[in-house]
C-alpha positions as CSV (number, residue, x, y, z in Angstrom):
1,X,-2.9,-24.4,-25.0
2,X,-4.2,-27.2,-27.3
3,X,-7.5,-27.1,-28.2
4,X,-9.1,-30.5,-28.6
5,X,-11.5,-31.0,-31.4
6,X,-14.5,-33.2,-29.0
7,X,-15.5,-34.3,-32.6
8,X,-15.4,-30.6,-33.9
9,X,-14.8,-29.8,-37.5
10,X,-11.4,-30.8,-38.5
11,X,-11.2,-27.5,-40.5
12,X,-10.8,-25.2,-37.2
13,X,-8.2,-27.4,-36.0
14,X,-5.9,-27.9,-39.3
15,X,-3.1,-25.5,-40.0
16,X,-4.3,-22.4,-41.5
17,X,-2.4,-19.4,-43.3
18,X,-3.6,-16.1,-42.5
19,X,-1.9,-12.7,-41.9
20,X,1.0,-14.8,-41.7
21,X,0.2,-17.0,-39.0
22,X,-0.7,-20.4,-38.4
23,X,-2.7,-22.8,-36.3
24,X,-0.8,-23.2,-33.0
25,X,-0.6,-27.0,-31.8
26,X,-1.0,-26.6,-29.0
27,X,-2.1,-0.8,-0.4
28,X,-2.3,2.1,-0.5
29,X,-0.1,3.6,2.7
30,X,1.3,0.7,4.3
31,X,1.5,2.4,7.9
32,X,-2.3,3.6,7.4
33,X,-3.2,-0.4,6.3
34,X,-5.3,1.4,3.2
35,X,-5.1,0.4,-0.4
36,X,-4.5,3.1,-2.7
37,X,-6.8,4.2,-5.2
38,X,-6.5,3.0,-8.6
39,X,-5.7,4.9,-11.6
40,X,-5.3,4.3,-15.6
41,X,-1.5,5.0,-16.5
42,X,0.2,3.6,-19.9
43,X,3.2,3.6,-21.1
44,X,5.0,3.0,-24.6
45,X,7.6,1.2,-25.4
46,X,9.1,-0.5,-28.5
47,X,8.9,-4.2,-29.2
48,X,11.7,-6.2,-28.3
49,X,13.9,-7.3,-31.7
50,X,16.6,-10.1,-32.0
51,X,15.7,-12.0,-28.2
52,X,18.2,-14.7,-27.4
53,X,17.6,-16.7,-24.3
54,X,20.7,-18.0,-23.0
55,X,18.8,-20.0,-19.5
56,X,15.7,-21.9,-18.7
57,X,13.8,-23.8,-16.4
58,X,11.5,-26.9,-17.0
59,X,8.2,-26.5,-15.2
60,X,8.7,-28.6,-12.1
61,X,11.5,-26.4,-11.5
62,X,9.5,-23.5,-12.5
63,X,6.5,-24.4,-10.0
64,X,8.6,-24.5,-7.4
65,X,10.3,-21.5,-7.4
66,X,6.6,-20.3,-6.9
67,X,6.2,-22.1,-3.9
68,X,6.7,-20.4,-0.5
69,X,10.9,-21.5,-0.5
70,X,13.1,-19.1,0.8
71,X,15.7,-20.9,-0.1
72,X,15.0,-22.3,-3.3
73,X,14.9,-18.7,-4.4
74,X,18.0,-17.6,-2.7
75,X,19.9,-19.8,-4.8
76,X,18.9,-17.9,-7.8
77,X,19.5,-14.2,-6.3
78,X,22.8,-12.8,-5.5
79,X,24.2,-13.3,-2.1
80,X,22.9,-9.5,-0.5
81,X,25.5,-10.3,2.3
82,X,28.5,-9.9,-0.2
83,X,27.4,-5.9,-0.7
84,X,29.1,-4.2,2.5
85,X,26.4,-1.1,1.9
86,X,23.4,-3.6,2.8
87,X,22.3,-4.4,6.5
88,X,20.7,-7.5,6.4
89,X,19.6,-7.4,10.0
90,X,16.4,-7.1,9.6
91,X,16.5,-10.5,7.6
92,X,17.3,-13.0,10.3
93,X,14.8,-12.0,12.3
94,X,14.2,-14.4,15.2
95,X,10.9,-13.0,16.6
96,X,8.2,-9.7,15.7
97,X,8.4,-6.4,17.4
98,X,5.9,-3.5,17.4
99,X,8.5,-1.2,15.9
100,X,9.2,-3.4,12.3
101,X,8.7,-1.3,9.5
102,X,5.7,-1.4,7.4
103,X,7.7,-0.2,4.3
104,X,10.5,-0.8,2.6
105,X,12.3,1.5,0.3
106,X,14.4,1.2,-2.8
107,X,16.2,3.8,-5.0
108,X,18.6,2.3,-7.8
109,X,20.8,5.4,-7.9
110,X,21.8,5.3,-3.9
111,X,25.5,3.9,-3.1
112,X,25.5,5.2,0.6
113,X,24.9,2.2,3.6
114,X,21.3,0.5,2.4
115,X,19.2,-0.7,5.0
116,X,15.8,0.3,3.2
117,X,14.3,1.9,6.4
118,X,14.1,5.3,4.0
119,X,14.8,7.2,0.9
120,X,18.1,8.0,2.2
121,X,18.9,4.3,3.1
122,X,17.0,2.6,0.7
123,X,18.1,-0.5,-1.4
124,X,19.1,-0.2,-4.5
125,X,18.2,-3.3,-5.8
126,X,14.6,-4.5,-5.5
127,X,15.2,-8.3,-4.6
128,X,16.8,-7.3,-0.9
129,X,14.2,-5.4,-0.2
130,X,11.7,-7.8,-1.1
131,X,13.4,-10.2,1.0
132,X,14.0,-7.7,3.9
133,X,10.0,-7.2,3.8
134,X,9.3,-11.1,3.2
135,X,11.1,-11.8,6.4
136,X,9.1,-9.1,8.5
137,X,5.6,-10.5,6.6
138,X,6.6,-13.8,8.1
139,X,7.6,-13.3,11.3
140,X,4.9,-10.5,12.0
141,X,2.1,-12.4,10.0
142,X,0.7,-8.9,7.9
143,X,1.8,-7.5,4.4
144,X,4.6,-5.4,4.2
145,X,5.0,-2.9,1.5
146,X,8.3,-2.3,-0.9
147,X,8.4,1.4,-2.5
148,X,10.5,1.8,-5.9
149,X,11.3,4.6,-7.1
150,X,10.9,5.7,-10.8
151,X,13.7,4.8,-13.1
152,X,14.2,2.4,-15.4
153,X,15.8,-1.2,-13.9
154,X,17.9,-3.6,-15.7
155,X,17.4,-6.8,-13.8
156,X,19.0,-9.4,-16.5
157,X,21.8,-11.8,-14.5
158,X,23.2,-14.7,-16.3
159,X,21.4,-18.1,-15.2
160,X,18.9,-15.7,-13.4
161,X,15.4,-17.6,-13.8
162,X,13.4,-14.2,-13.6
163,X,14.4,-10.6,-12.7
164,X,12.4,-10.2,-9.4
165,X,10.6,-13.0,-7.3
166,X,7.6,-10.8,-5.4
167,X,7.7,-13.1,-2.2
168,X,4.0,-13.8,-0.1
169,X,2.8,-11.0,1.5
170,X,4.8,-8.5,0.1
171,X,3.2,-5.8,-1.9
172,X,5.9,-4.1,-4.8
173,X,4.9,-0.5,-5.4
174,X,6.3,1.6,-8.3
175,X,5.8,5.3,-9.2
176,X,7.2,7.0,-6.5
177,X,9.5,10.4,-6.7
178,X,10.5,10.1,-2.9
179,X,8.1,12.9,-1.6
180,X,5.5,10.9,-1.4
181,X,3.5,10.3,2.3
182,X,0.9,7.8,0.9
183,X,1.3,5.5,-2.4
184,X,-2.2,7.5,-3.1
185,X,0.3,10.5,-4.1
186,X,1.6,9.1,-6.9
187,X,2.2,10.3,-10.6
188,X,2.9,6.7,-12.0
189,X,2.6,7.9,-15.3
190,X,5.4,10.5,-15.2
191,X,7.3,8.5,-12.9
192,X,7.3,5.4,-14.2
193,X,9.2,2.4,-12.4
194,X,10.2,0.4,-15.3
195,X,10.9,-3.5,-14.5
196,X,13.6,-4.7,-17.8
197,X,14.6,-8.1,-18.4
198,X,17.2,-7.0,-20.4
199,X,20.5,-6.5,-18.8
200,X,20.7,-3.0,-20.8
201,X,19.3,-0.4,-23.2
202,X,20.7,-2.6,-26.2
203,X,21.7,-6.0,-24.7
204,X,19.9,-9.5,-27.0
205,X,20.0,-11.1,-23.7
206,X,16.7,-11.4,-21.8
207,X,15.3,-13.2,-19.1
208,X,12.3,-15.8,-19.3
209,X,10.4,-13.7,-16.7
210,X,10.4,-10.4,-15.4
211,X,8.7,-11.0,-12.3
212,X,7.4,-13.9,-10.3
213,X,4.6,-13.7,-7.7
214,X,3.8,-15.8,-4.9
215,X,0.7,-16.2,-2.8
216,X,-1.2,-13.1,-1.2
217,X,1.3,-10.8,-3.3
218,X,0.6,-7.7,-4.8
219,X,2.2,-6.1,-7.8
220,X,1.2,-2.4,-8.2
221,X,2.3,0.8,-10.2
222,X,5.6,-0.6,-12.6
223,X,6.3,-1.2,-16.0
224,X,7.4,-5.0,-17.0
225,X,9.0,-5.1,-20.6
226,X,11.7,-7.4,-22.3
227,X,10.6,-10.8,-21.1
228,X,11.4,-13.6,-23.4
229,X,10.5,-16.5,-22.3
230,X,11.9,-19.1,-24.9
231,X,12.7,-21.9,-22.8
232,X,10.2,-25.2,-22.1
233,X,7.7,-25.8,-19.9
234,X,6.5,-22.4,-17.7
235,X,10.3,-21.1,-19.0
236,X,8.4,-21.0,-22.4
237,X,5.3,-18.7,-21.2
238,X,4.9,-15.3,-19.8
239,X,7.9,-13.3,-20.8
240,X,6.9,-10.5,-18.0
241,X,5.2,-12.4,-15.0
242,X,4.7,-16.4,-13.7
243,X,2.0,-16.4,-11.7
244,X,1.5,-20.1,-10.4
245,X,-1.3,-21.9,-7.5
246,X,-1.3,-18.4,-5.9
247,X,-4.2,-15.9,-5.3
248,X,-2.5,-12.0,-6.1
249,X,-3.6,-8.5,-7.4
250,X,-2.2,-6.6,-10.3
251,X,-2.9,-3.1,-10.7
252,X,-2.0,-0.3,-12.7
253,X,0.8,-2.5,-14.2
254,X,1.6,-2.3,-17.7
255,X,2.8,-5.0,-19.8
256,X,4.9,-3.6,-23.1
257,X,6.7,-5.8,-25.6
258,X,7.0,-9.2,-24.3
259,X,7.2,-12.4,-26.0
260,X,6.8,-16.0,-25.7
261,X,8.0,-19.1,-27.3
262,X,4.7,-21.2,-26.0
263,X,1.9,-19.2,-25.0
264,X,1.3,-16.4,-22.7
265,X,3.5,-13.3,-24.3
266,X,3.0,-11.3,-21.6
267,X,1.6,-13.4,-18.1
268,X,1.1,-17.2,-17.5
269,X,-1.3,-17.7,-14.9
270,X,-1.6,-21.3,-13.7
271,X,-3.8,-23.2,-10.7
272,X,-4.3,-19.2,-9.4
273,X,-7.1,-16.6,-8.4
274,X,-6.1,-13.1,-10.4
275,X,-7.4,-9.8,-10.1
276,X,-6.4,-7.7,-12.8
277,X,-7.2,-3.3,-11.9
278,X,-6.3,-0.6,-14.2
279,X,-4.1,-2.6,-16.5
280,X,-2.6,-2.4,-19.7
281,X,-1.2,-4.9,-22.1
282,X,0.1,-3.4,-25.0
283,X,2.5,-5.0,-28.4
284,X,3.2,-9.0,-26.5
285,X,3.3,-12.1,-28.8
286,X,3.5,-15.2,-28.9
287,X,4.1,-17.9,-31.0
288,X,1.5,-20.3,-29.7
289,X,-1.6,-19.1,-27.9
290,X,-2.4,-16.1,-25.8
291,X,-0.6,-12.9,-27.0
292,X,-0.9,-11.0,-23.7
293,X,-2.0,-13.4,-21.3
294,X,-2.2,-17.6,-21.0
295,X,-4.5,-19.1,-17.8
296,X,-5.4,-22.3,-17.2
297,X,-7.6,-23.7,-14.5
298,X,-8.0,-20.5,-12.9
299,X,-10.5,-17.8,-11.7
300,X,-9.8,-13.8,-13.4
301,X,-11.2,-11.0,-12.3
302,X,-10.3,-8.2,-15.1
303,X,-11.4,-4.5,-14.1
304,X,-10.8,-0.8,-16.1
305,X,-7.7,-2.7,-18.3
306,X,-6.7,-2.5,-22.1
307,X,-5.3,-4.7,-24.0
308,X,-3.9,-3.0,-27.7
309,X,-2.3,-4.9,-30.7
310,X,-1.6,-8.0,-28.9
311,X,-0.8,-11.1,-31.3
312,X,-0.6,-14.7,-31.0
313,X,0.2,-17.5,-33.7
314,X,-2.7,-19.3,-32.3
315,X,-5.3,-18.7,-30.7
316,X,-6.5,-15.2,-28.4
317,X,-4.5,-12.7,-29.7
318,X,-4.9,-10.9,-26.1
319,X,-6.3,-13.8,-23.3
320,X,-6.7,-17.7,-24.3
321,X,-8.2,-19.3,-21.5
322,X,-8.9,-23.4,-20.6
323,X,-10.9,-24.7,-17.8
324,X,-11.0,-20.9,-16.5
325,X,-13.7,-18.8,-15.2
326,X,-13.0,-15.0,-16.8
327,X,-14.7,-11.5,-16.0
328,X,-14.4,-9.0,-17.5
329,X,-15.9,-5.4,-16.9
330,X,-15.1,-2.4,-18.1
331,X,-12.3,-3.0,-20.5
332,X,-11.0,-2.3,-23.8
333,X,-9.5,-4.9,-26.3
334,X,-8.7,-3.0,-29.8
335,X,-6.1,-4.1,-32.4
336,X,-5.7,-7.7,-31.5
337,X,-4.8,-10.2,-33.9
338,X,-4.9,-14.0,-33.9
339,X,-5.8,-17.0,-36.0
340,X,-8.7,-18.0,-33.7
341,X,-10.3,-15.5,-31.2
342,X,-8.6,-12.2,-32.5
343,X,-9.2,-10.6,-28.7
344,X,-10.2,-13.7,-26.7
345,X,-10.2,-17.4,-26.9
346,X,-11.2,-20.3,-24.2
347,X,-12.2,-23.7,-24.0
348,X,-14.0,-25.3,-21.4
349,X,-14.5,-21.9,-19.1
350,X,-16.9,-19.5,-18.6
351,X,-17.1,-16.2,-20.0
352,X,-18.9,-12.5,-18.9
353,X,-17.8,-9.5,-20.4
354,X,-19.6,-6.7,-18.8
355,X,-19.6,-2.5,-20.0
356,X,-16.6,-3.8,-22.5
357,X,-15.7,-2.5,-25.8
358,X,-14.2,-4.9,-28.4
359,X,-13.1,-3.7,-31.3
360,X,-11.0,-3.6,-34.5
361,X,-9.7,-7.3,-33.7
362,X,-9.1,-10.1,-36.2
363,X,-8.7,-13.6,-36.5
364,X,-9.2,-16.3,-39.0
365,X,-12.4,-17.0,-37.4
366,X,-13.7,-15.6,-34.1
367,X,-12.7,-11.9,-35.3
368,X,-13.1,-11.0,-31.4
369,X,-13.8,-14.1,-29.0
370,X,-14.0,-17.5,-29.9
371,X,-15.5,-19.6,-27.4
372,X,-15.2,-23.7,-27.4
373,X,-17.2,-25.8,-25.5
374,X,-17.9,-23.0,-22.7
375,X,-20.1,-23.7,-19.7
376,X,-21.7,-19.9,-19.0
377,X,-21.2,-17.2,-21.8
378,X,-22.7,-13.5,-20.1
379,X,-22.5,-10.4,-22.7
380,X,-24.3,-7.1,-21.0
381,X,-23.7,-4.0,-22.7
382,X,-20.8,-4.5,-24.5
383,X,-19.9,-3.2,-27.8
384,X,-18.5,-4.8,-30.5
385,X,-17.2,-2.7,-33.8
386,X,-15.3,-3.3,-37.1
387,X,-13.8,-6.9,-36.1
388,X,-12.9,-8.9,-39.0
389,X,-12.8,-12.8,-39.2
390,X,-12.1,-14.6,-42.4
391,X,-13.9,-17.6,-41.8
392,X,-17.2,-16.4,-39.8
393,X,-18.4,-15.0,-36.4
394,X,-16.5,-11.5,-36.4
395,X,-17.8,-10.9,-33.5
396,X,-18.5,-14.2,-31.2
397,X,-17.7,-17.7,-32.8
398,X,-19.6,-20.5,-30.3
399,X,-18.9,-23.8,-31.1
400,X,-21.0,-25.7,-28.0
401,X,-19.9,-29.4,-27.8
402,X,-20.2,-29.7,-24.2
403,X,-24.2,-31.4,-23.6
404,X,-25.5,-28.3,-21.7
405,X,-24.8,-24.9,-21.9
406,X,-26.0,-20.8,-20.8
407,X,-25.9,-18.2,-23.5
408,X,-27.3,-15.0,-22.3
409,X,-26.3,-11.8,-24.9
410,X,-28.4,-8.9,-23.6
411,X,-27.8,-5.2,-24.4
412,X,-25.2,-5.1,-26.6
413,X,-23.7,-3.8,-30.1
414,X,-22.8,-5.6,-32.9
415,X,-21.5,-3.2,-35.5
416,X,-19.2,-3.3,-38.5
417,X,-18.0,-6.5,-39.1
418,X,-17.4,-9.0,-41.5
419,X,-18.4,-11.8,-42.6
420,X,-20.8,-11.8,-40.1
421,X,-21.5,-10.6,-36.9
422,X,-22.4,-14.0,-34.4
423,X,-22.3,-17.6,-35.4
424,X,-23.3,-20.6,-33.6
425,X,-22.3,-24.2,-34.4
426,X,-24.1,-26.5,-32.1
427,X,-22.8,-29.6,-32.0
428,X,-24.4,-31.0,-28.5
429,X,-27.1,-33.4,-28.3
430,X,-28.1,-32.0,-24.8
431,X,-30.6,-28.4,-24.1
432,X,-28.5,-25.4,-24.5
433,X,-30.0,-22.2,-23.3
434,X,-29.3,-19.5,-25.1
435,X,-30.8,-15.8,-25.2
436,X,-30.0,-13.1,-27.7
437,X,-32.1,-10.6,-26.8
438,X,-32.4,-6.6,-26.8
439,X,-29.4,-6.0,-28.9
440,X,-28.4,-4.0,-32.3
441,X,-27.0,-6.6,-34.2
442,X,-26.3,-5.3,-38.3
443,X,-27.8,-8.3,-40.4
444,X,-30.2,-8.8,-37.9
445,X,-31.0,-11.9,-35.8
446,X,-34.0,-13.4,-34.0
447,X,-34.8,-12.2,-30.4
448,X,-37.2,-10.1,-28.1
449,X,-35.8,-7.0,-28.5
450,X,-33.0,-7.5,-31.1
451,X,-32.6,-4.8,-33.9
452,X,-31.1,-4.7,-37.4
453,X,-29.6,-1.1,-37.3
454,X,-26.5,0.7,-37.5
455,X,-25.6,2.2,-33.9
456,X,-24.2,5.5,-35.3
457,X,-21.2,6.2,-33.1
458,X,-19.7,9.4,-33.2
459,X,-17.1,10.0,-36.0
460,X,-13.7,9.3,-33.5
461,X,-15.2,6.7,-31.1
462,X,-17.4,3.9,-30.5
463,X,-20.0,6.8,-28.2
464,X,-23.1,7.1,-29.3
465,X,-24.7,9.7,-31.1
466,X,-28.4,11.6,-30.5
467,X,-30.0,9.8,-33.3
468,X,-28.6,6.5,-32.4
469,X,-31.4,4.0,-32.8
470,X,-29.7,2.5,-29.4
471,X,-30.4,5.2,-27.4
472,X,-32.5,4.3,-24.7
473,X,-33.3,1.2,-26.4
474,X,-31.9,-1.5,-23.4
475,X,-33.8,-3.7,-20.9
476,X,-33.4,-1.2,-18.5
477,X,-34.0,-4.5,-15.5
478,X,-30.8,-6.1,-17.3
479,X,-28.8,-3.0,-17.6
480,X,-25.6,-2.1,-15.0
481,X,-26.1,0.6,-12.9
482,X,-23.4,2.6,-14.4
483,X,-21.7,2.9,-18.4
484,X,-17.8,1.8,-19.2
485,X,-16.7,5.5,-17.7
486,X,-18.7,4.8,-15.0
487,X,-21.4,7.4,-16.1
488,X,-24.9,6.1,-14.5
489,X,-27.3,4.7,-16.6
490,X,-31.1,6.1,-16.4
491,X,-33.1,5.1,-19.1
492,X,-30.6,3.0,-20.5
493,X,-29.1,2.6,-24.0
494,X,-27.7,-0.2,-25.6
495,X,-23.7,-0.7,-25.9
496,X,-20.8,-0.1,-23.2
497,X,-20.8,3.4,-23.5
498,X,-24.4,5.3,-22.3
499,X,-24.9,8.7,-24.1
């Protein structure tokens, strides 16, 4: 993403040298029709050395594999006719009956006749079952669910444009053993379903995506790793998913190790609505902006999700945002590195971050989050500990160019970091409305409320301690009802985490 300078200082915009970067230039039981209940599971795997690309895609091509085509995609995808063990029956269906299956199964060590009615028939490839459940979805007009089972799968195919296309109205579930009744029964995180763009355990070769997801889709319970997305265009952002004008869920997916020529290591989200549940995003980069995730014009919900030691050359070391509206609530962004916006940058969008910790992030300025020319900026209760930014705001960097503007900071920690915790560069000649208020903020700063303490966390976390001077110290009226771990908040204290 390039980041215009709207008659900015030239000095955030010019290439800078630090830490060896520079400026970038920039449902639960299908049958039961019940979602199944989220849960935190992570997963750790090595970051990919000595990528090669050897295909690509510009973007027009790129958006339009994201576009409800059957056959666009078909062309890309092995011919599932030309393996006598699959029955592809089910995927010319002329009309909907009653007894179409609701689910869809796939097992990559069967070899017996694959029809993916069961365990015992299942596919064992994950694009013709998607397909198989795509055509039921379409001719019966409801999601149909596709169960994977745990193992680790090697999707790389030469002139392949991504591993697996997720096709509208199918929902991909990973984690299962194959004794499962419900997807509720799921141990994800000993049976991991791992989606690899690599065609094996030591291949160079890697696909630009991992996955792609289409409208109404739902990706739930794997692992995507290995994406290296080198190419142009989209082909040059999200090594592990394309998301692109669609409105989809991710949750309990965890993104490990993918990298980007452009921006986005991890997830390009484009023109689309996003939730994000139970997520992690864990060692991506980039060489431009956006080390885990890249979104432009779009609307993210981000719930109980983690984003460790992502990096970017530019700027948001995990997110970088434009023209986007972004929540998030109850997450965790540590370790993230960047030269503007160590955790989080955006231009031109609106911010909340609600119950969230932020901390041990860097950048050259904006330690944590940078923000440029944002329209709404909501901080409740967050905490923010030991970021670092060269330049200034180790915390929150606002630069306000836009004429109007609404700043509300209410409730929250600002602990730790250096050179200073908040700074502000106004630059409109309009009213912007800002409130700092009822927060611990070390160095102090002016507001109803606001105190110049240290919070005095516990020795082996950012929790606060009995003598903490924000302990029961919040405007209780402003406060959520409950704390980061969703313990409930009474007389509320200040920070993400309630004693």
């Amino acid at each position: 993403m390039a980041l215009h300078t709207y008659g900015l200082p030239e000095r955030w915009f010019c290439a800078l040298i630090f830490i060896g970067f520079g400026c970038s230039t920039v449902v639960g039981p299908e049958n039961a029709e019940e979602e199944p209940t989220p849960s935190v599971d992570t997963y750790s795997m090595d970051m990919p050395t000595g990528v090669q690309q050897t295909t690509s895609i510009d973007e027009s091509d790129a958006a339009t594999r994201t576009a409800d085509s059957q056959s666009d995609a078909d062309k890309d995808k092995p011919d599932a006719s030309a393996d006598p063990n699959i029955d592809n029956e089910i995927s010319i269906l002329d009309s909907c009956s009653s007894d179409l299956p609701n689910v869809i199964y796939v097992d990559a060590h069967n070899i017996q006749s694959q029809d993916g009615l069961s365990w015992q028939t299942a596919y064992s490839k994950i694009q013709p079952a998607i397909d198989t459940a795509n055509a039921i979805a379409a001719k019966c007009g409801r999601h149909v669910a596709v169960w994977v089972k745990a193992g680790h799968y090697y999707l790389y195919e030469a002139d392949a444009p991504y591993g697996v296309l997720v096709r509208e109205k199918v929902h991909l579930y990973g984690g299962f053993t194959g004794n499962e009744s419900t997807a509720n029964d799921r141990e994800i995180k000993t049976s991991p379903t791992i989606l690899d763009a690599r065609a094996n355990e030591t291949a160079d070769l890697r696909l630009p995506h991992v996955a792609v997801l289409e409208d109404a889709s739902v990706l739930d319970g794997v692992v995507l790793t290995g994406g290296y997305a080198g190419g142009t265009g989209l082909a040059g952002m999200g090594g592990a998913l394309m998301i692109s004008n669609a409105s989809v869920q991710l949750r309990n997916v965890n993104f490990i190790g993918n990298v980007s020529a452009l921006s986005g290591g991890a997830v390009v989200i484009k023109d689309s609505d996003v939730s994000i549940e139970n997520c992690h995003f864990e060692s991506n980069f980039t060489d431009g902006d956006g080390g885990a995730v890249h979104a432009e014009n779009a609307t993210i919900a981000c719930t109980q999700s983690t984003f460790l030691d992502n990096r970017a050359a530019g700027y948001g070391g995990a997110v970088v945002a434009q023209n986007t509206t972004m929540t998030f609530e109850k997450n965790i962004f540590t370790g993230n590195n960047a030269t503007g916006g160590g955790a989080v940058s955006a231009g031109e969008s609106t911010f909340t971050a609600t119950n969230s910790l932020f901390a041990d992030n860097t950048g050259f300025f904006g330690g944590a989050v940078y923000l440029l020319n944002y329209q709404i900026l909501s901080v409740l209760n967050c905490t923010f500990a030991d970021n670092y930014a060269q330049d200034s705001g180790a915390s929150l960097l606002l630069e306000i160019g836009n004429e109007t503007v609404s700043s509300a900071i209410v409730n929250s920690i600002f602990a730790g970091g250096y050179p200073n915790e908040l700074a502000l560069n106004d630059y409109a000649d309009g009213d912007s409305e800002i409130s700092i208020l009822w927060n611990a903020i070390e160095g102090g700063y002016a507001g109803e409320g606001n105190i110049d303490a240290a919070p005095i966390f516990e020795a082996d976390s950012y929790m606060l301690t009995e003598g903490s001077p924000c302990v029961n110290a919040a405007l209780d009226e402003m406060a959520p009802h409950d704390d980061i771990n969703g313990k409930p908040r009474t007389s509320a204290d200040m920070g993400a985490y309630e004693l």
